[in-house]
Backbone of each chain as ProteinMPNN parsed JSONL, in Angstrom:
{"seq_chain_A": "XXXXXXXXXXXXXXXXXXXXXXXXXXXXXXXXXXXXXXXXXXXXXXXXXXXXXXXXXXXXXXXXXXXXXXXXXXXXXXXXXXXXXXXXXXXXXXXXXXXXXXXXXXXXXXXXXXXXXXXXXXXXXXXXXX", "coords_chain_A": {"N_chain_A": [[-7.216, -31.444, -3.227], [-6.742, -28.159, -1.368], [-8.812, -26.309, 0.821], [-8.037, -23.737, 0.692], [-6.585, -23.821, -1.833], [-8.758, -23.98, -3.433], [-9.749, -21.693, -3.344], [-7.861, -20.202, -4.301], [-7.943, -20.553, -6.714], [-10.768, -20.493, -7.223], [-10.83, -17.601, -7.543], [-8.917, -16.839, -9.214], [-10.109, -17.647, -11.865], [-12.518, -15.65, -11.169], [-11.891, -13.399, -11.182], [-12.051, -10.265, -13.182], [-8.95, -9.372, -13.932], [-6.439, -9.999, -11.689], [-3.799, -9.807, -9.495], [-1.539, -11.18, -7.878], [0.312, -10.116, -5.077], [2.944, -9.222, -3.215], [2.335, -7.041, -0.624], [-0.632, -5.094, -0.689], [-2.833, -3.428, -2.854], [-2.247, -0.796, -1.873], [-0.469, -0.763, -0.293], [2.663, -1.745, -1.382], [4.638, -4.073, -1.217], [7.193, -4.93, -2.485], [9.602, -4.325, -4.835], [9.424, -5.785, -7.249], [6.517, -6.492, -7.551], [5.351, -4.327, -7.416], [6.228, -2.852, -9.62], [4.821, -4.943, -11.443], [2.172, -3.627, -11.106], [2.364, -1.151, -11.726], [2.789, -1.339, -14.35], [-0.323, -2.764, -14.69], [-1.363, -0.275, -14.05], [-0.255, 1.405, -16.32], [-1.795, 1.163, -18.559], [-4.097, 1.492, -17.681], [-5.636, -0.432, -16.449], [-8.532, -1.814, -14.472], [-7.837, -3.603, -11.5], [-7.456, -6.439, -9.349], [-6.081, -7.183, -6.822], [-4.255, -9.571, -4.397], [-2.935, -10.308, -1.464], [0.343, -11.869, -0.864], [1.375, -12.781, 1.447], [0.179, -12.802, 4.163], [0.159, -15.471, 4.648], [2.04, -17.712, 4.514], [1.515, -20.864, 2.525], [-0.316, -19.745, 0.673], [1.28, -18.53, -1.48], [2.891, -21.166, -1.879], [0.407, -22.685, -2.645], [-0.402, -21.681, -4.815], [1.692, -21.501, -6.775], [1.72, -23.984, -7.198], [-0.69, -24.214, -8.635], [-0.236, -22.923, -10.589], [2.47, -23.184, -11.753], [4.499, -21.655, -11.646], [6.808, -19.9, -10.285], [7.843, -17.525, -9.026], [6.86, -14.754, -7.297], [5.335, -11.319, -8.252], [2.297, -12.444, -9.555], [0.349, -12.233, -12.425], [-2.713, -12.704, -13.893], [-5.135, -12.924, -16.685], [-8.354, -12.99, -17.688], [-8.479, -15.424, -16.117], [-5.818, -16.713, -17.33], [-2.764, -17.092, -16.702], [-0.928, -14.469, -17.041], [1.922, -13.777, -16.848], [4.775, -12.585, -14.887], [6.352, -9.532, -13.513], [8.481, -9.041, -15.141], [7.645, -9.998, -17.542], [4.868, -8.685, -17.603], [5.243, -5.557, -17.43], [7.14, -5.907, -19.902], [5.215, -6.303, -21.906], [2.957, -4.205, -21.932], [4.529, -2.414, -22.502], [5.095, -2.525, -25.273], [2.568, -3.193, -25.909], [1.315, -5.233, -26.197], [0.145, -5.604, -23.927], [-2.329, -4.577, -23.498], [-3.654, -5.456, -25.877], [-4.404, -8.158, -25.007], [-5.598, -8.108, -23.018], [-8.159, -6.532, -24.527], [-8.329, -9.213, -26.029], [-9.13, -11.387, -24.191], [-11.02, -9.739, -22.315], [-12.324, -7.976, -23.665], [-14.595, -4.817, -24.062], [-14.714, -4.439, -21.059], [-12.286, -4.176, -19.383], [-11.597, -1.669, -19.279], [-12.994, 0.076, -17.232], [-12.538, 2.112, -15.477], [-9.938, 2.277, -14.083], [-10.072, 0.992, -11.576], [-9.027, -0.586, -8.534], [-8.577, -3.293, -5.803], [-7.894, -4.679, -3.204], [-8.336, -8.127, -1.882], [-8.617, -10.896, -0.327], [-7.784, -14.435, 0.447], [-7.373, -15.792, 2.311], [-9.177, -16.076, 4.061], [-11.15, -17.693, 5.278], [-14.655, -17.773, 5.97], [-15.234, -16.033, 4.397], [-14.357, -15.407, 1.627], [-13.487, -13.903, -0.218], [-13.11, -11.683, 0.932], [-12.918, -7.618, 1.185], [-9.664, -6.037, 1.405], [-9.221, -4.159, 4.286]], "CA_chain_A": [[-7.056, -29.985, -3.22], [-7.151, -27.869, 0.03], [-10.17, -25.348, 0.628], [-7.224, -22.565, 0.097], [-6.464, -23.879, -2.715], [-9.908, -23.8, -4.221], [-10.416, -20.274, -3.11], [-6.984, -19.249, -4.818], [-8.416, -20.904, -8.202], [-11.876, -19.536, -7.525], [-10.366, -15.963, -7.052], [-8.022, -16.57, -10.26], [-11.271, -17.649, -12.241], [-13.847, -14.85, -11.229], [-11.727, -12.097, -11.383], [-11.009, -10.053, -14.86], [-7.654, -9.152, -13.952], [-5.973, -10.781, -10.624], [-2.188, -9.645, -9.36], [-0.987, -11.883, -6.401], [1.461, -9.633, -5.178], [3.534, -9.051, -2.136], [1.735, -6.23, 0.142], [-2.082, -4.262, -0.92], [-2.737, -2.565, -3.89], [-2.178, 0.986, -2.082], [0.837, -0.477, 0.23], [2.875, -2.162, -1.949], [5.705, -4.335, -0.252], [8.124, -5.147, -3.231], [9.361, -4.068, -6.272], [8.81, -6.464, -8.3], [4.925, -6.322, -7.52], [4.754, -2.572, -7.478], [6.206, -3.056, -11.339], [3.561, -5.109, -12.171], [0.48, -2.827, -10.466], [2.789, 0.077, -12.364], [2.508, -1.5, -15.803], [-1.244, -2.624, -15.068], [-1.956, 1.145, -14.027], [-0.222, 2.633, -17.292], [-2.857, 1.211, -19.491], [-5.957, 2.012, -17.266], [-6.457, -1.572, -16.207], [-8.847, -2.243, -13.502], [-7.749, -5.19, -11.263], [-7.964, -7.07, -8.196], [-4.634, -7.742, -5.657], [-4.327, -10.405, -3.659], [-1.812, -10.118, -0.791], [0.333, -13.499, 0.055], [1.989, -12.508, 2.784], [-0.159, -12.794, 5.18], [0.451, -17.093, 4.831], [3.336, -18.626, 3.263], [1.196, -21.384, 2.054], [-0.927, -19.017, -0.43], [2.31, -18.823, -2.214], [2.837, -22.721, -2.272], [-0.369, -23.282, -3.542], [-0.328, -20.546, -5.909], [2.719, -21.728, -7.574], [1.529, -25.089, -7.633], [-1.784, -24.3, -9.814], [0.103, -21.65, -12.115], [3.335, -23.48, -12.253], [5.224, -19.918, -11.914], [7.645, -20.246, -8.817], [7.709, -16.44, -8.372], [5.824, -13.571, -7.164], [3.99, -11.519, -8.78], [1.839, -13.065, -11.161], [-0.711, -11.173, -12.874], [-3.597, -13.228, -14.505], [-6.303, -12.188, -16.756], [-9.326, -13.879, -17.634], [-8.217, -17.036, -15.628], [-4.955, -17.17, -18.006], [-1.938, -16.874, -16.469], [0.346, -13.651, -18.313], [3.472, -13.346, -16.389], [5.197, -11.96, -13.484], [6.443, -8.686, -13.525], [9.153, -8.655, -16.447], [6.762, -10.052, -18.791], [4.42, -7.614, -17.672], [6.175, -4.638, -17.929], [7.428, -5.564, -21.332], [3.674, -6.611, -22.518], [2.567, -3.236, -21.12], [5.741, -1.361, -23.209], [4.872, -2.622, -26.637], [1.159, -2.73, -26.36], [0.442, -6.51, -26.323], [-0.777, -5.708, -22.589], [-3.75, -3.801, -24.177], [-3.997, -6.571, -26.719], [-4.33, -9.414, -24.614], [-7.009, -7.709, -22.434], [-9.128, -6.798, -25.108], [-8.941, -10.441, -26.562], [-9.837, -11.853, -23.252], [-11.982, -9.589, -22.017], [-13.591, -7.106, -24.393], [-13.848, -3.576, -23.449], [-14.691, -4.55, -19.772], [-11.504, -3.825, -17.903], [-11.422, -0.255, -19.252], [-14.237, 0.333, -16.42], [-12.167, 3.513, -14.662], [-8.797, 1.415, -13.194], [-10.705, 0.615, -10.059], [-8.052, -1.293, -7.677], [-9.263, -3.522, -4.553], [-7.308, -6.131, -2.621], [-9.22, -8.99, -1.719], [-7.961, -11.668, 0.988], [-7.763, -15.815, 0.218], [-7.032, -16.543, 3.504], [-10.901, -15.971, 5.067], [-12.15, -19.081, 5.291], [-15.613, -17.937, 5.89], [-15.611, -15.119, 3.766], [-12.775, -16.131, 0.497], [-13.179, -12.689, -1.404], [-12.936, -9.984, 2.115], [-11.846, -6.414, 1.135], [-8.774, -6.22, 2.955], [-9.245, -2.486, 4.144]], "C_chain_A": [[-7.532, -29.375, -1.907], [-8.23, -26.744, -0.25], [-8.924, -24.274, -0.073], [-6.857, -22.829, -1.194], [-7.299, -23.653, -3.877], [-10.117, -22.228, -4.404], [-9.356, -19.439, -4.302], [-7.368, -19.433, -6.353], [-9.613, -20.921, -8.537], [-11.903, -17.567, -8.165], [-9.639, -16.009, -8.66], [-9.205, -16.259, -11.85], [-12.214, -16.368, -12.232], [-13.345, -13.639, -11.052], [-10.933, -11.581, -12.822], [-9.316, -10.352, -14.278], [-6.939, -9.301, -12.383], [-4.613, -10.585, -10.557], [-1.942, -10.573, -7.938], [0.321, -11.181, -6.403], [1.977, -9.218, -3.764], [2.748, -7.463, -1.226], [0.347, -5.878, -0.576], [-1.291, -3.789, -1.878], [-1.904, -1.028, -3.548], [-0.835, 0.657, -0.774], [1.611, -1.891, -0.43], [4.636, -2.965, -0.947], [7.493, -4.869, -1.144], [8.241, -4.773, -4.48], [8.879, -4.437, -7.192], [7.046, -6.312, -8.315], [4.724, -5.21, -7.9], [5.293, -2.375, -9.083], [5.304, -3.62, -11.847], [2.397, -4.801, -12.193], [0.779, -1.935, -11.406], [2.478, -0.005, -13.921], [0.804, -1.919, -16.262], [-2.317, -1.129, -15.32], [-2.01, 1.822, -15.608], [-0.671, 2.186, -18.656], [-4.426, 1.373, -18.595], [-6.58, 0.62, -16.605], [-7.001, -1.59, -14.917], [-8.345, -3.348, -12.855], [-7.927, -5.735, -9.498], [-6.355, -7.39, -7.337], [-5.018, -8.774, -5.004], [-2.781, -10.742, -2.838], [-1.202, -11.931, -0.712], [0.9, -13.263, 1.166], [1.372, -12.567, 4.026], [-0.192, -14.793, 6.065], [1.519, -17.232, 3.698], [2.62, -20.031, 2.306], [0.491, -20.715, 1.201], [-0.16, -19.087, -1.607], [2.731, -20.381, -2.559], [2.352, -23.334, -3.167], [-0.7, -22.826, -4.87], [0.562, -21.472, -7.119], [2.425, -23.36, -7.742], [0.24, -25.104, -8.526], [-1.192, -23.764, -10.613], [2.051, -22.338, -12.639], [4.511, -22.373, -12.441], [5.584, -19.988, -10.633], [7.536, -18.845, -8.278], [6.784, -15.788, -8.05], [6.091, -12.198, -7.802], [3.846, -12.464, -9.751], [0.733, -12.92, -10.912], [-1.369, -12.178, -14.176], [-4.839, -12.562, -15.375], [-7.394, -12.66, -17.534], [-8.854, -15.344, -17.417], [-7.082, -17.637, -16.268], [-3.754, -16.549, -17.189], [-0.676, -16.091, -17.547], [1.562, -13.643, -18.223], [3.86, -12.55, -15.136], [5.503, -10.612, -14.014], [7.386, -8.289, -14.349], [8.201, -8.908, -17.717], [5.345, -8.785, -18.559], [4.497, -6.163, -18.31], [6.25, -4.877, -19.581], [6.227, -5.537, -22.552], [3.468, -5.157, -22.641], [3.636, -2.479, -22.49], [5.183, -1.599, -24.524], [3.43, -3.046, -26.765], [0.427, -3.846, -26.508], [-0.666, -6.7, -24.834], [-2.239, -5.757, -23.389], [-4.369, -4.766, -25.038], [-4.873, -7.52, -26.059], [-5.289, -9.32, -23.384], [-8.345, -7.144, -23.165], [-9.38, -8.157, -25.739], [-9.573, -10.893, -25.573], [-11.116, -11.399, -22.112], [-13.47, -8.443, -22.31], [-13.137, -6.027, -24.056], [-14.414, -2.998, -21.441], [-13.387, -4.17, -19.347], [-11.109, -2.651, -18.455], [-12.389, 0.664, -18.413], [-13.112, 1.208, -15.17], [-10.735, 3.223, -13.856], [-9.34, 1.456, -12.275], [-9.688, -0.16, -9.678], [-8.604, -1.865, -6.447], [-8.192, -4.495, -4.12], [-8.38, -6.676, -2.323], [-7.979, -10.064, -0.791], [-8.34, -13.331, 0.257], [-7.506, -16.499, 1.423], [-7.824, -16.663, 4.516], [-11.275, -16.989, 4.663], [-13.59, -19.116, 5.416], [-15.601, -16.742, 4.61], [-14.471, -15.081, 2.311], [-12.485, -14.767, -0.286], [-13.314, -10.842, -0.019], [-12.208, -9.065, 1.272], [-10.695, -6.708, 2.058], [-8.765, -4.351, 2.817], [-7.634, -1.703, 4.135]], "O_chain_A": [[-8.505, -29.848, -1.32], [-8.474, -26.338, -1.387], [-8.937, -24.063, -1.285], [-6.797, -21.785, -1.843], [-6.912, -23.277, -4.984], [-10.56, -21.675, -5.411], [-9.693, -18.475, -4.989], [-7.122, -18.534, -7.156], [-9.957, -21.211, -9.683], [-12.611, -16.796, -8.814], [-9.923, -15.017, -9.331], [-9.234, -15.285, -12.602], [-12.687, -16.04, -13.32], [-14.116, -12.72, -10.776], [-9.925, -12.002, -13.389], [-8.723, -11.43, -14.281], [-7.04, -8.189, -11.864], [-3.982, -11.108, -11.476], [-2.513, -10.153, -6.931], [1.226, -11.353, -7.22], [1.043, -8.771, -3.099], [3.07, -6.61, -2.053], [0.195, -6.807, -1.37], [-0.077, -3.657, -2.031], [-1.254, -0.327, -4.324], [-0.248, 1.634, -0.308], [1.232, -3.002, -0.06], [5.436, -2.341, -0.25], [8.568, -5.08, -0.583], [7.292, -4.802, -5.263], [8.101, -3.853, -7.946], [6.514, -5.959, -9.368], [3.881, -5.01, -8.775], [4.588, -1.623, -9.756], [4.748, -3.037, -12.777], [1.546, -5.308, -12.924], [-0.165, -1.624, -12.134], [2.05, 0.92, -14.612], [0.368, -1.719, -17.396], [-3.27, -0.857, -16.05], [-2.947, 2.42, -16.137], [-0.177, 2.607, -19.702], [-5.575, 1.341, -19.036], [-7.765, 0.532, -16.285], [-6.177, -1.409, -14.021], [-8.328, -4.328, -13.6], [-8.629, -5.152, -8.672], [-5.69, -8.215, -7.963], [-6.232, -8.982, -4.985], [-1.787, -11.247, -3.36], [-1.909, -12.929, -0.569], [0.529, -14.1, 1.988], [2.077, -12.37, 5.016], [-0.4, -15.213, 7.203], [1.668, -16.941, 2.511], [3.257, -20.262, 1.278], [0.706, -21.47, 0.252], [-0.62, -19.559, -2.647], [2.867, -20.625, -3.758], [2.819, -24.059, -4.046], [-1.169, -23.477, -5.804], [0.074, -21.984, -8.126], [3.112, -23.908, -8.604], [0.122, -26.12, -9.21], [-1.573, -24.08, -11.74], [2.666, -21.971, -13.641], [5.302, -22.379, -13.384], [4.7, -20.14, -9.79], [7.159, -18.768, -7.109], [5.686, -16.144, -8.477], [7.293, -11.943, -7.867], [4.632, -13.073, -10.476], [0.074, -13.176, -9.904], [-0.742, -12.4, -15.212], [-5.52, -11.705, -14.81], [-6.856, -12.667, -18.641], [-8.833, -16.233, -18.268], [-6.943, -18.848, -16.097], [-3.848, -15.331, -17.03], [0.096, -16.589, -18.367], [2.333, -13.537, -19.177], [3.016, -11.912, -14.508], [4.922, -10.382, -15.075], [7.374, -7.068, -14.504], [8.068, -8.145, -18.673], [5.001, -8.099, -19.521], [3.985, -5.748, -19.35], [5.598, -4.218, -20.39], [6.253, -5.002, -23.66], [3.914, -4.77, -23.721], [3.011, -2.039, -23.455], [4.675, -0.565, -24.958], [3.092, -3.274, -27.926], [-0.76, -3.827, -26.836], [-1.654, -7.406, -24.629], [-2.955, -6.696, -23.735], [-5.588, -4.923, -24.964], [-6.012, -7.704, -26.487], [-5.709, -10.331, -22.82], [-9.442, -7.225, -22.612], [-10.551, -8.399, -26.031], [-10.785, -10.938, -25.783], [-11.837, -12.101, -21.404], [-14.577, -8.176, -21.841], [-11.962, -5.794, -23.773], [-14.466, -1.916, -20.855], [-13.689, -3.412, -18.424], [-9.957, -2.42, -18.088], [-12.606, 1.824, -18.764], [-13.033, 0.758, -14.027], [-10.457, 4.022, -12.963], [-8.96, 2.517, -11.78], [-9.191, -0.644, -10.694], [-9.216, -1.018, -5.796], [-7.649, -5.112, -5.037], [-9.432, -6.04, -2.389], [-6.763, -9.892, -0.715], [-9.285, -13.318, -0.53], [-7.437, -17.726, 1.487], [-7.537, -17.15, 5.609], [-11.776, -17.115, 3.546], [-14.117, -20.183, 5.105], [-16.415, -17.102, 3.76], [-13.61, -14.234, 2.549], [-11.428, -14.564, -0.884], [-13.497, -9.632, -0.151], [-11.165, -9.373, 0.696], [-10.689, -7.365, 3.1], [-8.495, -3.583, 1.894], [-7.543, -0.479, 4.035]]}, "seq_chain_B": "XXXXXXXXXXXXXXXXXXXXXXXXXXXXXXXXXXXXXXXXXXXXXXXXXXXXXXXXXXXXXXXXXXXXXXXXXXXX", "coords_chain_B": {"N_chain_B": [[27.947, -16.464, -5.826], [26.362, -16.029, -8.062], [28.159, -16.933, -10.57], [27.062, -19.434, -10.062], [24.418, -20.01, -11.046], [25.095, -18.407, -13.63], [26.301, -20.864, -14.322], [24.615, -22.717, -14.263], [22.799, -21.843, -15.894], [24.105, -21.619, -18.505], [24.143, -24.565, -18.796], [21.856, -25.448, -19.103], [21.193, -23.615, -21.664], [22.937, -24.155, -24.003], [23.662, -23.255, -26.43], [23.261, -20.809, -26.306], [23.673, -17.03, -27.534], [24.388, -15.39, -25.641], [24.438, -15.175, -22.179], [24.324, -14.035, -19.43], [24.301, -12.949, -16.107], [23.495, -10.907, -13.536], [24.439, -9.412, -10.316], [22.236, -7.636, -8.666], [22.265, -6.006, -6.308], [24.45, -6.874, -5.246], [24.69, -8.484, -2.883], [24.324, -11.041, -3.183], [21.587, -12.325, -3.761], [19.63, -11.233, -5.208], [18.718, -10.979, -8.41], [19.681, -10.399, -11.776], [19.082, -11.958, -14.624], [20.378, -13.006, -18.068], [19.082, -13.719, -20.944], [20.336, -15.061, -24.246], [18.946, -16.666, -26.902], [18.497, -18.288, -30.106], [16.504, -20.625, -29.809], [14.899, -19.39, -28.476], [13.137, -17.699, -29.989], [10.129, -17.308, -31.43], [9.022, -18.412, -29.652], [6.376, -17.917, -27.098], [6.64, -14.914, -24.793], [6.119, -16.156, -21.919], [6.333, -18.948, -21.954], [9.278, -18.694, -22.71], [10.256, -17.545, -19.987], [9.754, -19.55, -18.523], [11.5, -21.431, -19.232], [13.738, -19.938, -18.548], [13.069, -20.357, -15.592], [13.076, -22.785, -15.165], [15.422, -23.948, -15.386], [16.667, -22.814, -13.392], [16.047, -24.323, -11.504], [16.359, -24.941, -8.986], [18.03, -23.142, -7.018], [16.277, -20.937, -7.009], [14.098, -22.753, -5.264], [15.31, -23.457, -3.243], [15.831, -21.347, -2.015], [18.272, -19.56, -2.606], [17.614, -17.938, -4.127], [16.373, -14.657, -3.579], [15.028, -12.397, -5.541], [14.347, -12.32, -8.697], [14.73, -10.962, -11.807], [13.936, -11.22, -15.137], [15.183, -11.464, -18.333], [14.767, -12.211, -21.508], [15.82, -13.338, -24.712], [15.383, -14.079, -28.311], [16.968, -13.111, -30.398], [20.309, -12.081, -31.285]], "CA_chain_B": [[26.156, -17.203, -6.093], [26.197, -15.443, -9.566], [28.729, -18.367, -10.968], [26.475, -21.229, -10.129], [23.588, -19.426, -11.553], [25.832, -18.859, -14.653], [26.965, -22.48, -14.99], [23.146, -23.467, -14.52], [22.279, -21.56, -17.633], [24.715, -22.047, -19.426], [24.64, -25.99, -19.041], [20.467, -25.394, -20.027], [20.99, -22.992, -22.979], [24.597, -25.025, -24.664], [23.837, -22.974, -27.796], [22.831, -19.566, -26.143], [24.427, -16.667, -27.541], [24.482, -14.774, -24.696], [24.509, -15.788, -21.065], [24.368, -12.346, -18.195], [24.49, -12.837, -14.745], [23.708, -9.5, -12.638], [23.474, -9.364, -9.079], [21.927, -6.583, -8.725], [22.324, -5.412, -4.546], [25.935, -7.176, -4.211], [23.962, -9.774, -2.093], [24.031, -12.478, -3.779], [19.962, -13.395, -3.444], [18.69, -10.724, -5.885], [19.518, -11.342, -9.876], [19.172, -9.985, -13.417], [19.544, -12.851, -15.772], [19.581, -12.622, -19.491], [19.738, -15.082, -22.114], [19.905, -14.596, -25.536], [19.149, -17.814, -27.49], [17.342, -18.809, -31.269], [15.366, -21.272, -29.625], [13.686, -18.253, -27.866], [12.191, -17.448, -31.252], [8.773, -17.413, -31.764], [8.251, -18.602, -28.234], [5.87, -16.33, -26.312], [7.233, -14.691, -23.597], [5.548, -17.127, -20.92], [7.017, -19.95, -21.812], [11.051, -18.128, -22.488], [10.463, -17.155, -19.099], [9.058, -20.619, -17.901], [12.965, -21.967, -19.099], [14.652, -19.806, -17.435], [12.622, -21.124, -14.735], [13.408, -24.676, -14.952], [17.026, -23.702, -15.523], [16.888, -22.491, -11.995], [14.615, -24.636, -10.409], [16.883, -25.512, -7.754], [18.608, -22.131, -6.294], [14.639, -21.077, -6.472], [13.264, -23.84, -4.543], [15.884, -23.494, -1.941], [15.705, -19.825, -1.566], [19.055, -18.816, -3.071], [17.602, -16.375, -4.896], [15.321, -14.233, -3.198], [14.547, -11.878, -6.135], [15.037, -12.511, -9.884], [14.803, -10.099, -12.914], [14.626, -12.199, -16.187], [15.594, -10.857, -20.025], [15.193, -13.263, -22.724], [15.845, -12.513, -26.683], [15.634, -14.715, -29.656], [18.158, -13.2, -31.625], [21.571, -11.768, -30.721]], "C_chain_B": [[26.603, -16.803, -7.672], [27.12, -16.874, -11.073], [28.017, -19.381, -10.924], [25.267, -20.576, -11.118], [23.798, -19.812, -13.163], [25.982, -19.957, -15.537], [25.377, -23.093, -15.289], [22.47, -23.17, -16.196], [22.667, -21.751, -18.582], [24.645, -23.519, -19.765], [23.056, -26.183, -19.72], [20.369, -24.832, -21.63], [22.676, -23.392, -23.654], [24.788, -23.82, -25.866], [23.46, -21.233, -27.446], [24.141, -18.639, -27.023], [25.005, -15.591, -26.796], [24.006, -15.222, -23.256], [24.717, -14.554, -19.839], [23.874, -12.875, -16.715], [24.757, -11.752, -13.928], [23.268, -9.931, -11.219], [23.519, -8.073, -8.502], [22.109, -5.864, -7.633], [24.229, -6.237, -4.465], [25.359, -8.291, -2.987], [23.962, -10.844, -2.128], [22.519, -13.206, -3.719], [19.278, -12.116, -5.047], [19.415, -10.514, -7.875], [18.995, -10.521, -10.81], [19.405, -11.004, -14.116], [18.705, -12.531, -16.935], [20.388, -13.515, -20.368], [19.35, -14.828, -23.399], [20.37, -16.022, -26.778], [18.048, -18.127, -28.976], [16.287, -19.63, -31.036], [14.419, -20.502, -28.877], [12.509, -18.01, -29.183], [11.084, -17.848, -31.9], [8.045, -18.169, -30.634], [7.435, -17.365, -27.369], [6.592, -16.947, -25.009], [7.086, -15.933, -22.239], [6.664, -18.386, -20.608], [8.55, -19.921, -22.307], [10.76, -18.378, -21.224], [10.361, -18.834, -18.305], [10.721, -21.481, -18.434], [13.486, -21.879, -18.403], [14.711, -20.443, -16.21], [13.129, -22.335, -14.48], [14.788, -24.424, -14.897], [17.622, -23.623, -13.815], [16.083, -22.444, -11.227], [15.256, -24.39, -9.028], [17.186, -24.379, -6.356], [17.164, -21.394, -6.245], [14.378, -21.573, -5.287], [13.681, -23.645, -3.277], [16.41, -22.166, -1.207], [17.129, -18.672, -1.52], [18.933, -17.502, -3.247], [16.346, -15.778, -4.547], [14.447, -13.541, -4.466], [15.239, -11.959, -7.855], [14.457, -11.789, -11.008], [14.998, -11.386, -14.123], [14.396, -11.451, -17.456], [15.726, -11.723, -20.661], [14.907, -12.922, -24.371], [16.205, -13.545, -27.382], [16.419, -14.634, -30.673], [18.956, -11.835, -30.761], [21.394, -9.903, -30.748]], "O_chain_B": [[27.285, -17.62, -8.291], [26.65, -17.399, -12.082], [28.24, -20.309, -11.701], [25.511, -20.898, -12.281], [23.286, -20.708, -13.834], [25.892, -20.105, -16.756], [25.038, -23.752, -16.272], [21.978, -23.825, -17.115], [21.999, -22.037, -19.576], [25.021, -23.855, -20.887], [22.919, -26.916, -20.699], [19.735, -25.35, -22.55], [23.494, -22.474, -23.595], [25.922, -23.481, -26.205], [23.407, -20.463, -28.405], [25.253, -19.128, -27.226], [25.967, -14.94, -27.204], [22.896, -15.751, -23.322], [25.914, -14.534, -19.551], [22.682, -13.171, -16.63], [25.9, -11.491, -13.554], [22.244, -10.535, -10.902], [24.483, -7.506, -7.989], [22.141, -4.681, -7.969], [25.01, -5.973, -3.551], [26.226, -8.768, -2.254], [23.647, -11.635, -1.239], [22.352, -14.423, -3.646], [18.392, -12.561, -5.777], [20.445, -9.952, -8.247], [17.909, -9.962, -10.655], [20.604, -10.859, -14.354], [17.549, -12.156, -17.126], [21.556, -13.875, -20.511], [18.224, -14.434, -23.703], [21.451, -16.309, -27.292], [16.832, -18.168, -28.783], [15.266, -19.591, -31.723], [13.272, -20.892, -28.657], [11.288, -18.166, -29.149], [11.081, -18.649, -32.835], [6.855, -18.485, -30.618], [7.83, -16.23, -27.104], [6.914, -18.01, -24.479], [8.09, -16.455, -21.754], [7.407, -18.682, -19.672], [9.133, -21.004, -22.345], [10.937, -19.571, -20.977], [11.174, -19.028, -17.402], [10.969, -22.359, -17.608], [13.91, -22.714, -17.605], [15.704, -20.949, -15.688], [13.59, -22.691, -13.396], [15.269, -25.005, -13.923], [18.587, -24.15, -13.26], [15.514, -21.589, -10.549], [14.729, -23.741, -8.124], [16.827, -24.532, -5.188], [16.862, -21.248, -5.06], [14.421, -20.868, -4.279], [12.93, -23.616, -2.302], [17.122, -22.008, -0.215], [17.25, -17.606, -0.916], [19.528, -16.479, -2.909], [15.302, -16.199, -5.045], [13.285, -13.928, -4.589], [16.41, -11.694, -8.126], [13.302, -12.193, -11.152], [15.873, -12.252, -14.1], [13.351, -10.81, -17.565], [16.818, -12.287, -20.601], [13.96, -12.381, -24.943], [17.319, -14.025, -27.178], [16.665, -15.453, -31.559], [18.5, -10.99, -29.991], [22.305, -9.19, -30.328]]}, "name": "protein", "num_of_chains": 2, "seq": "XXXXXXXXXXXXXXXXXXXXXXXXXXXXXXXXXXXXXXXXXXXXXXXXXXXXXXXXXXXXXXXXXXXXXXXXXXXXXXXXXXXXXXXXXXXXXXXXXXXXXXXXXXXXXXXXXXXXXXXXXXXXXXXXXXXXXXXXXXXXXXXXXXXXXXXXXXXXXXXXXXXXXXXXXXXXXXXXXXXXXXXXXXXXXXXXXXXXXXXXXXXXXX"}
């Protein structure tokens, strides 16, 4: 396993709710991603971004721990939920909400806070990205 | 593109009863697919979606399809 690889399955691990998604939380670079930030927003969920774009291998390795060829994909307590149709439709009929209180209580109703975070700092694995 | 796509799903889901092929821009890289098959039923979403997937590992892998939309339903 490569260090990036560790970091991307540290990062998947220690964060409630984890989107790997094409641009920052607050500049969003594809639809599909900005559907699945849209459906974590319209239940209140706090979560964490993680850009890949800034390496094509992030995406590689990504899709080789989660087995999910596309982008996004939105994790939440270390379980892999779905990309951005299963999102969305989770999100529509209310299993979103479900499936974050089974996994993580009533922790990720803590104010939708939003941060990107970086995987590609080798000294530093969890940088804001400003 | 939308034809091979097609034939891919169709030759994965034999018994589907529905089979949709959108390309959504006229591009040929960005898709809607929707399959509507009984063996969907009582599968969670994850692993429907994780078919389709395999269905179209290939035009994936090799960057056919830049962007893909997927719809899957258990009953008609």
């Amino acid at each position: 396993m490569s260090d990036l690889s560790d970091r991307i399955q540290q990062t998947i691990e220690a964060e409630p709710v984890v989107a790997f998604i094409k641009g920052t939380h607050e500049q969003c670079m594809c639809g599909n991603s900005e559907r699945a930030l849209h459906a974590l927003r319209s239940v209140g969920a706090s979560f964490t971004a993680v850009d890949v774009l800034p390496d094509p291998v992030i995406r590689q390795e990504l899709s080789a721990i989660s087995s999910w060829p596309t982008i996004p994909q939105v994790f939440v307590g270390g379980e892999l939920i779905g990309g951005a149709d299963i999102v969305q439709e989770l999100a529509a009929t209310g299993e979103l909400e479900a499936k974050l209180n089974e996994k993580l209580g009533d922790s990720w109703r803590n104010g939708g806070e939003e941060r990107t975070v970086s995987v590609a700092d080798r000294e530093n694995p969890l940088r804001l990205v400003p | 593109m939308s034809e091979r796509l097609q034939t891919l799903l169709q030759d994965a889901f034999p018994h589907a009863q529905d089979v949709e092929v959108v390309d959504r821009t006229g591009g040929g890289d960005h898709f809607h697919v929707t399959v509507v098959d009984s063996r969907f039923a009582g599968l969670p979403l994850l692993d429907q979606h994780r078919l389709v997937y395999d269905a179209l590992a290939e035009p994936l892998a090799d960057g056919t399809i830049h962007e893909l939309r997927i719809t899957t339903r258990g009953d008609a």
